[in-house]
VEXDREN-2710 file (C-alpha; in Angstrom, 1 decimal):
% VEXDREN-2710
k/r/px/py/pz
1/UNK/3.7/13.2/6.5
2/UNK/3.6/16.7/5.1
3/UNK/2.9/15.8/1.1
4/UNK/1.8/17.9/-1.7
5/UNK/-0.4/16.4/-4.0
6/UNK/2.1/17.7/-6.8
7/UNK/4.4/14.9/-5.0
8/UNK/1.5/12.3/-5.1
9/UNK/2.7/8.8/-7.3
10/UNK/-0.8/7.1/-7.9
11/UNK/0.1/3.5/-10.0
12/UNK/-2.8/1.0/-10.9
13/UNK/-1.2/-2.7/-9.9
14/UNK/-4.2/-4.1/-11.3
15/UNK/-7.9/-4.2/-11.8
16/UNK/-8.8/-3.4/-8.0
17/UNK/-5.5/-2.2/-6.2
18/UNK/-3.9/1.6/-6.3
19/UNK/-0.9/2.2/-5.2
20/UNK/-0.5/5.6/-4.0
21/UNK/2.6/7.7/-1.9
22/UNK/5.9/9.1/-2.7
23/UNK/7.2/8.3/-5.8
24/UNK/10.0/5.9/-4.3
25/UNK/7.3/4.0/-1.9
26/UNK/5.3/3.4/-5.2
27/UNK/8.2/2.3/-7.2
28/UNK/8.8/-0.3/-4.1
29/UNK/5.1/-1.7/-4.1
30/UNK/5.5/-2.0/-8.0
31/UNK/8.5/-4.4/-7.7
32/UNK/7.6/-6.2/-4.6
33/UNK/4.1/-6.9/-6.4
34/UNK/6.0/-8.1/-9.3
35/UNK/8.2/-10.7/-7.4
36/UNK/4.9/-11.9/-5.5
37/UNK/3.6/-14.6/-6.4
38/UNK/-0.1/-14.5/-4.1
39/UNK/-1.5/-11.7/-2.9
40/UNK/-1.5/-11.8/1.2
41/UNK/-5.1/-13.4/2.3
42/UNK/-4.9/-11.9/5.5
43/UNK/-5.2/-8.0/3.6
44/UNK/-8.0/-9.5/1.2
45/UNK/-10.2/-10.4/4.1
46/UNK/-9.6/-6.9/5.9
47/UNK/-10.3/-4.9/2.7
48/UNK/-13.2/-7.4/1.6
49/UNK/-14.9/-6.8/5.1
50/UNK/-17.9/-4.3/3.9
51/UNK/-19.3/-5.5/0.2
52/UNK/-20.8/-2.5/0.0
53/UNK/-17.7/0.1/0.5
54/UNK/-16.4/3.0/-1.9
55/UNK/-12.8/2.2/-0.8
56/UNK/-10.8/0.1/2.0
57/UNK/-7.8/0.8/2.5
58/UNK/-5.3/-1.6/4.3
59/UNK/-1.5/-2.0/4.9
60/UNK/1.2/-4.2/6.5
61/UNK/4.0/-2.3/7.7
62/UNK/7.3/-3.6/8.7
63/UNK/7.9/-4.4/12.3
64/UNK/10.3/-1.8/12.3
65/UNK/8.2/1.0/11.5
66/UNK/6.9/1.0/14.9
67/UNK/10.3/1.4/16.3
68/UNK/11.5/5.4/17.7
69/UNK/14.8/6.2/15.4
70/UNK/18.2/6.2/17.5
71/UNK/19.3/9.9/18.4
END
């Protein structure tokens, strides 16, 4: 991903969580975090791993991400 950080959408969702990316990607974190109810255990244990970190960082991206486009 070629992104300037003039481009950069940085949104706090709460006391410990940034959201950061393109402005539409942020926008869709904002609304998905506001129609979940929970926060996903299995990404609190990854980014709980090392007490003693600056900043973890961890993701779930849709299965189809993975996936080569159709030419």
């Amino acid at each position: 991903m070629d992104m300037k950080v003039r481009d950069l959408a940085v949104a706090a969702l709460d006391g410990n969580t940034l959201a950061l990316g393109d402005l539409d990607a942020v926008r869709g974190v904002i609304e998905a975090n506001r129609t979940r109810k929970h926060a996903n255990p299995e990404l609190i244990a990854l980014a709980s791993r090392d007490p003693n970190a600056i900043l973890d960082l961890v993701a779930m991206f849709p299965q189809a991400a993975g996936k080569p486009e159709s030419q």
